[in-house]
C-alpha positions as CSV (number, residue, x, y, z in Angstrom):
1,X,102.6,70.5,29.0
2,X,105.5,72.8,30.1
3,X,108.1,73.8,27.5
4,X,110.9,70.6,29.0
5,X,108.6,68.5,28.6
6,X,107.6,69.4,25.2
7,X,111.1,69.7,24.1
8,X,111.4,65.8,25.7
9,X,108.8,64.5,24.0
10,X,110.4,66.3,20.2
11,X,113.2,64.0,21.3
12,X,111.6,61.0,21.7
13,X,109.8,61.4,18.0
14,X,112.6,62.5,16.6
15,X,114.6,59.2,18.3
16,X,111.7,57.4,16.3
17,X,111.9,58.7,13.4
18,X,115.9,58.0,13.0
19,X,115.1,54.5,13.2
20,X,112.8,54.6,10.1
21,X,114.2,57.1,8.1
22,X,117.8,57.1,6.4
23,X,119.8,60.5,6.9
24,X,118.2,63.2,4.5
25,X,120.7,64.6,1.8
26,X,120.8,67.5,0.0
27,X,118.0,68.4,-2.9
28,X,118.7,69.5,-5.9
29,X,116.6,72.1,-7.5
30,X,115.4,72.7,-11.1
31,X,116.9,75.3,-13.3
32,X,116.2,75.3,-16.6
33,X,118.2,75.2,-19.4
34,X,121.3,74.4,-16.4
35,X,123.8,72.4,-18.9
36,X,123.2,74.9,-21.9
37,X,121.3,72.4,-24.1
38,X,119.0,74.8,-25.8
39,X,118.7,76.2,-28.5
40,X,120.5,73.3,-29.9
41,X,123.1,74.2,-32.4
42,X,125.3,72.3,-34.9
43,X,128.3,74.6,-33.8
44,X,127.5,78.2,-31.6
45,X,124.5,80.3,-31.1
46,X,124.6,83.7,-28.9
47,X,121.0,82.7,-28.1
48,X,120.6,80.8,-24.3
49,X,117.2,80.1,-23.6
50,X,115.8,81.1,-20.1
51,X,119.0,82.5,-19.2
52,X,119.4,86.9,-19.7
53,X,122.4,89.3,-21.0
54,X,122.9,92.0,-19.2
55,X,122.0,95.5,-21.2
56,X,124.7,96.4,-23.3
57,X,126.7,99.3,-21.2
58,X,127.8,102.6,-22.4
59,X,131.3,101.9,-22.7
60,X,131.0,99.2,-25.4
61,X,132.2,99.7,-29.0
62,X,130.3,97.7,-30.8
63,X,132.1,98.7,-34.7
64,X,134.5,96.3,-33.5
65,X,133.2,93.7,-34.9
66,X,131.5,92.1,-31.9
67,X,128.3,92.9,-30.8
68,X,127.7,92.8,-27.1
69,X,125.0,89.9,-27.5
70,X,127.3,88.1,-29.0
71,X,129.9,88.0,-26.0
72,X,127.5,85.1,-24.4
73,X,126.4,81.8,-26.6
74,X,126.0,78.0,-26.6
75,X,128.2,76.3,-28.5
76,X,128.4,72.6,-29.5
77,X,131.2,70.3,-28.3
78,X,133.5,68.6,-30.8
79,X,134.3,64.9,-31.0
80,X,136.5,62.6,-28.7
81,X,139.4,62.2,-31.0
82,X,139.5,66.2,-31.6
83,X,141.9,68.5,-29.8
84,X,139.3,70.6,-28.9
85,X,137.5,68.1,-26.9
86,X,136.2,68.5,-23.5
87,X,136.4,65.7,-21.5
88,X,133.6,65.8,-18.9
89,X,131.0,68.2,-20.7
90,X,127.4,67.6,-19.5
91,X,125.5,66.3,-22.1
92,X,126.0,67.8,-25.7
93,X,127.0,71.9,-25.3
94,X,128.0,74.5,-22.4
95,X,128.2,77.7,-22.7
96,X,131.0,80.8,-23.4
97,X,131.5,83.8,-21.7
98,X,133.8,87.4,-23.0
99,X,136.4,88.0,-20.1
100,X,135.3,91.7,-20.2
101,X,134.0,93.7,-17.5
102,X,129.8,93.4,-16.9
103,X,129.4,90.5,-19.3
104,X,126.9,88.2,-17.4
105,X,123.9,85.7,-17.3
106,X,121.6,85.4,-14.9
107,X,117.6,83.9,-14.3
108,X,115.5,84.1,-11.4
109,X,113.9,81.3,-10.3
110,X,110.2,80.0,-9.2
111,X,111.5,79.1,-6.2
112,X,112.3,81.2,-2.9
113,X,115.0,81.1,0.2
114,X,113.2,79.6,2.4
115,X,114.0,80.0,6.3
116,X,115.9,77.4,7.4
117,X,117.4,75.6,4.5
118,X,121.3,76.1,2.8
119,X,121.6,76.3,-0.3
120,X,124.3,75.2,-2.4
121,X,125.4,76.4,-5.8
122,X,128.0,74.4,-8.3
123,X,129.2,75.2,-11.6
124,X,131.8,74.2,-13.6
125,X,134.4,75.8,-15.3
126,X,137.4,76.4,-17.4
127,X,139.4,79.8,-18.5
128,X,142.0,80.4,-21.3
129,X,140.5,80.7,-24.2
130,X,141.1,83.1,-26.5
131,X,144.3,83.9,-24.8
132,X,143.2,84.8,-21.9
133,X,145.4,86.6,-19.5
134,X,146.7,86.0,-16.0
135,X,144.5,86.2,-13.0
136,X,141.2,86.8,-14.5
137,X,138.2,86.7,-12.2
138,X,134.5,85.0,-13.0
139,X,132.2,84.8,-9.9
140,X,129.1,82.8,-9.2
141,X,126.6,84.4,-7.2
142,X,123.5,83.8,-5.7
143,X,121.0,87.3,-5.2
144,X,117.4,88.5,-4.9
145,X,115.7,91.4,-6.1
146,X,115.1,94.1,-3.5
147,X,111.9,96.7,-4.0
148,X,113.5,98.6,-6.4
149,X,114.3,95.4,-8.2
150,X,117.7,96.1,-7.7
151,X,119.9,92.6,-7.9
152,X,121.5,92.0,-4.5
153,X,124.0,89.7,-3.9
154,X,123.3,86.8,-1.2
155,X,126.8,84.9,-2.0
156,X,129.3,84.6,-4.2
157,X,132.5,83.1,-5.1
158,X,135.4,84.1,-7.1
159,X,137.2,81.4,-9.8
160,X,140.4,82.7,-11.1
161,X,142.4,81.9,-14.5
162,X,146.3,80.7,-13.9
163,X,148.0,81.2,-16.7
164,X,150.3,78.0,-15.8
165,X,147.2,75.6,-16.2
166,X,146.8,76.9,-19.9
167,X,144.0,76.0,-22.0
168,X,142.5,72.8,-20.2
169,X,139.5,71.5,-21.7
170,X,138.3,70.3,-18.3
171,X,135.6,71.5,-15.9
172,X,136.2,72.7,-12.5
173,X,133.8,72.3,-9.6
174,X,133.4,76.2,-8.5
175,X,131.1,76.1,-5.5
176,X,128.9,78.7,-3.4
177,X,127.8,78.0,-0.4
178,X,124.7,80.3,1.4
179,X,124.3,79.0,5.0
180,X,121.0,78.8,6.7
181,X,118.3,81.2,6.0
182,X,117.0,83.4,9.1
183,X,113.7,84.9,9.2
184,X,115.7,88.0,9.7
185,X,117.3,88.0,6.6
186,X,115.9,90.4,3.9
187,X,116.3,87.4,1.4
188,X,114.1,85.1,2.8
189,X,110.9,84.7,1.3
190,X,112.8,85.8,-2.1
191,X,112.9,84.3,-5.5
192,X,116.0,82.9,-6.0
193,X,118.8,84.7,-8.3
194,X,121.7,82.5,-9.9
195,X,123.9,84.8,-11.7
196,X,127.6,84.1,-13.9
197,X,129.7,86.8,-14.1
198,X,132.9,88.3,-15.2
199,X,134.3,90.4,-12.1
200,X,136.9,92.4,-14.6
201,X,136.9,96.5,-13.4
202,X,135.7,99.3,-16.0
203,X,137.7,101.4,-16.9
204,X,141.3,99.6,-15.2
205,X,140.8,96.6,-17.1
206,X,140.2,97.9,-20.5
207,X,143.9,99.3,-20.5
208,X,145.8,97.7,-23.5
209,X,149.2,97.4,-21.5
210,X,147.7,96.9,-17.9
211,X,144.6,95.1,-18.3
212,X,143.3,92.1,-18.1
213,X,140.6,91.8,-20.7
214,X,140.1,89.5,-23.6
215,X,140.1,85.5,-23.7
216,X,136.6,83.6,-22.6
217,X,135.3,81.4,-20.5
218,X,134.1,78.1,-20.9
219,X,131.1,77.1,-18.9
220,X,128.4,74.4,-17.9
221,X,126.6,72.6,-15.6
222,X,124.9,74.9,-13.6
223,X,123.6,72.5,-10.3
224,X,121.6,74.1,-7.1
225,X,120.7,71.8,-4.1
226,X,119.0,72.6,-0.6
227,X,119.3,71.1,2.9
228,X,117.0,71.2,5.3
229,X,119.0,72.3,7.4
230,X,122.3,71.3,8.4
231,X,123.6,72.5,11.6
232,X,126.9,70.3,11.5
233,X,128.2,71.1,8.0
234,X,128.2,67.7,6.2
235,X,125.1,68.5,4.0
236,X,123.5,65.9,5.5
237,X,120.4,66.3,8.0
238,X,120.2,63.4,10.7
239,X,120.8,62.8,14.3
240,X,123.9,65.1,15.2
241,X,122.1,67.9,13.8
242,X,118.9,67.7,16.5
243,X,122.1,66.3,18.9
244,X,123.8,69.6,18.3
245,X,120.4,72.0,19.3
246,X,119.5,70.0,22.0
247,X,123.1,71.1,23.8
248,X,121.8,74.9,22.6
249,X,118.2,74.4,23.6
250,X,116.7,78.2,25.6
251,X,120.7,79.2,25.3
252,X,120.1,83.1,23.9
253,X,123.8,83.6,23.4
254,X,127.0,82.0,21.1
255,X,124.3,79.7,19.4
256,X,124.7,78.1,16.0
257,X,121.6,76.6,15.9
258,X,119.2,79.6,15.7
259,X,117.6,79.2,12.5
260,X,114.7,81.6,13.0
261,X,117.6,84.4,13.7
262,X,115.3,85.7,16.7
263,X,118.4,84.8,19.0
264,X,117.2,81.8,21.3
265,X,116.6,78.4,20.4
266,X,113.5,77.7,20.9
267,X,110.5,75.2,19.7
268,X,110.6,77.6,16.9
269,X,113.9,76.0,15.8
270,X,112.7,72.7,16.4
271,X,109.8,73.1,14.5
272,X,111.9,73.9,11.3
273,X,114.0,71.4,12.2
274,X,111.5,68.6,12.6
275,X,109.6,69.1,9.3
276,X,111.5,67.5,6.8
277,X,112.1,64.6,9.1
278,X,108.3,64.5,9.4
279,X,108.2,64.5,5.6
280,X,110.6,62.2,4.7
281,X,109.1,59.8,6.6
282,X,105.6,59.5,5.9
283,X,106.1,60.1,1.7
């Protein structure tokens, strides 16, 4: 059977399978400890299980009065009818985090980037505690760990504090999204990396006058999904996406549906395109 005819009868199965199978949406994927429930607490902890501090860095003072691990910490929230309240925390606690510069968490994950698939990250997130200043940064980032174990960032996204919204005790959606996975990236293959972090500069913002330090963050709700994968950007994998390769399919140039990266769209493509159809439907 020449390659046409091969790539004819992929069409025809995968004209089959859309008539048994509903449209595949995005999966999540587990990370523990994601809304901040443990350790429980009857008001804060510093302690987050799974989740790491980074090391505390040279420049830190810690006779201030606050010690570095205590810049991170769950902590539990209040009642409806108290001011403090927020309104669409996930479950029972979230999570705070010092607007200073290099204050962090981060886990690695079991799982890896695997070739072909997006992946979308989601947290949510409120600033002005503490009073915090105008136009503070906190980015969420996905990374790997390269052979020196080095963290290296995959994606990332900036949320910044406006000090006309004040102190809202509601959660913004901050989203990152990583687009298909070649075979030619160094990340595939890679244990996955979520990392929250306050983008603030050392030494700039440490200035008393200029800087933007002090305040905290209020997080929670740390959500991951997969798609496998979606060529038309709707995070949904169905028709339109095999549609939109067979217009591409042998093309070697301007193609957005390579997903191998080796720069043709070939059965190779199909084949990672085709799998989660052909899982889908015989579960």
């Amino acid at each position: 059977m020449n390659i046409r005819k091969t790539f004819i009868a992929v069409v025809v199965c995968i004209v089959i399978l859309a008539a048994v199978a509903s449209k595949l949406q995005a999966a999540p994927i587990y990370i523990p400890n994601a809304s901040f429930e443990l350790p429980e607490t009857i008001f804060a902890d510093p302690n987050i299980d799974f989740w790491q501090m980074s090391p505390t860095p040279w420049w830190y003072d810690e006779s201030g009065g606050f010690f570095w691990s205590q810049l991170t910490g769950v902590f539990l929230n209040l009642p409806p009818e108290d001011p403090d309240y927020i309104d669409n925390c996930d479950a029972n606690q979230a999570v705070w985090l010092f607007a200073l510069p290099e204050v962090e968490l981060f886990q690695e994950l079991t799982v890896n980037f695997d070739v072909g698939q997006s992946y979308r990250l989601t947290v949510g997130i409120f600033g002005g505690g503490g009073n915090m200043k105008d136009d503070v940064p906190i980015e969420i980032r996905l990374y790997y760990r390269d052979a020196e174990d080095n963290k290296v960032t995959v994606g990332a996204t900036t949320y910044t504090y406006d000090l006309d919204t004040g102190y809202v005790m509601h959660f913004n959606d901050v989203q990152l999204e990583i687009p298909q996975v070649r075979d030619t990236d160094p990340w595939a293959g890679k244990n996955i990396g979520v990392q929250l972090i306050s983008t603030l500069i050392f030494p700039d913002d440490l200035d008393p006058v200029t800087g933007r330090a002090g305040g905290y963050w209020d997080l929670d709700n740390v959500r991951l999904a997969k798609s496998w994968p979606d060529l038309t950007g709707d995070w949904f994998m169905n028709l339109d996406d095999f549609t939109l390769m067979a217009r591409e399919w042998q093309l070697c140039t301007g193609t957005t549906t390579d997903l191998t990266g080796e720069g043709c769209v070939t059965m190779e493509d199909v084949k990672i395109l085709l799998g989660p159809w052909l899982e889908s439907t015989w579960e």
